[in-house]
C-alpha positions as CSV (number, residue, x, y, z in Angstrom):
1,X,166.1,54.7,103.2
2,X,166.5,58.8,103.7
3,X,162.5,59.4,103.1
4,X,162.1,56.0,106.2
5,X,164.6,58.4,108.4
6,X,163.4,61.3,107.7
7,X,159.6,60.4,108.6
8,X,161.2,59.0,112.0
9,X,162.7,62.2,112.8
10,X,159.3,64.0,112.8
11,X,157.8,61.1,114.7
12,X,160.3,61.5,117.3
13,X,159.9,65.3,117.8
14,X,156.1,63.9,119.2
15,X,157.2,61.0,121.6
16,X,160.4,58.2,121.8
17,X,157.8,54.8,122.9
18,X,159.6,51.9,124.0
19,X,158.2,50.3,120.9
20,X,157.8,52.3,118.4
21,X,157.0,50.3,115.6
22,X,154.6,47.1,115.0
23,X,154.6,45.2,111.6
24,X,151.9,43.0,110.5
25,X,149.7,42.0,107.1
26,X,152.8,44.2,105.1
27,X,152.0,47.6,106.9
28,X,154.3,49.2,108.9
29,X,153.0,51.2,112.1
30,X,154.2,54.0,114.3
31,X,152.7,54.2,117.6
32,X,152.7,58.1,117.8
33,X,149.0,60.1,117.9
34,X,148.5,61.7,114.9
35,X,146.3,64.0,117.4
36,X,149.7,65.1,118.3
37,X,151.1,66.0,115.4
38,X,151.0,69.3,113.5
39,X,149.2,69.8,110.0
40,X,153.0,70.7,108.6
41,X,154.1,67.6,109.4
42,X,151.2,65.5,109.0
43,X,151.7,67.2,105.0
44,X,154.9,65.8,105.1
45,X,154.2,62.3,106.3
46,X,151.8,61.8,103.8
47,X,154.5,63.1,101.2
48,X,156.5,60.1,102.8
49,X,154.0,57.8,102.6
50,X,152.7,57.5,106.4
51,X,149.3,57.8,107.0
52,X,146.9,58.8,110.0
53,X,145.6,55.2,111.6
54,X,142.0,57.1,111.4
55,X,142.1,56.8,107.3
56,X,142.7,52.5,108.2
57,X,140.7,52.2,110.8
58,X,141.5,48.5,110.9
59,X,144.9,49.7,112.9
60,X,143.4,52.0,115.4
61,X,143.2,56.0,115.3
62,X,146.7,56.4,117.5
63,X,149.1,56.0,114.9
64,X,150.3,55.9,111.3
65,X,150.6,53.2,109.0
66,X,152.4,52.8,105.9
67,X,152.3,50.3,102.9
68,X,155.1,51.5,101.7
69,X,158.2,50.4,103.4
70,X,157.1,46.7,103.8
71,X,156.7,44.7,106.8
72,X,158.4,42.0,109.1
């Protein structure tokens, strides 16, 4: 649960959406630009397992996705 917080601490540092999150197929996505995001923490995403939509192109390039915390 502290690595899930911690990776939505950075992702709020680049924007608070009004929905912030979409689930589907087990990934988890954040609607933030990775674009927007800064190589340090981009580094540290990945350590947290969130990824760049651009390396899953089936999600779109404006956010991260992430098999590891499940899905709805």
């Amino acid at each position: 649960m502290s690595n899930l917080i911690e990776a939505l601490n950075i992702f709020l540092k680049y924007g608070n959406p009004d929905y912030p999150t979409h689930c589907e197929h087990d990934v988890l996505l954040v609607m933030i630009d990775p674009k927007l995001v800064s190589e340090e923490d981009l580094q540290q995403l990945a350590a947290l397992e969130f990824f760049p939509g651009e390396e899953y192109s089936e999600y779109g390039t404006d956010c991260f996705y992430s098999f590891y915390y499940g899905s709805c």
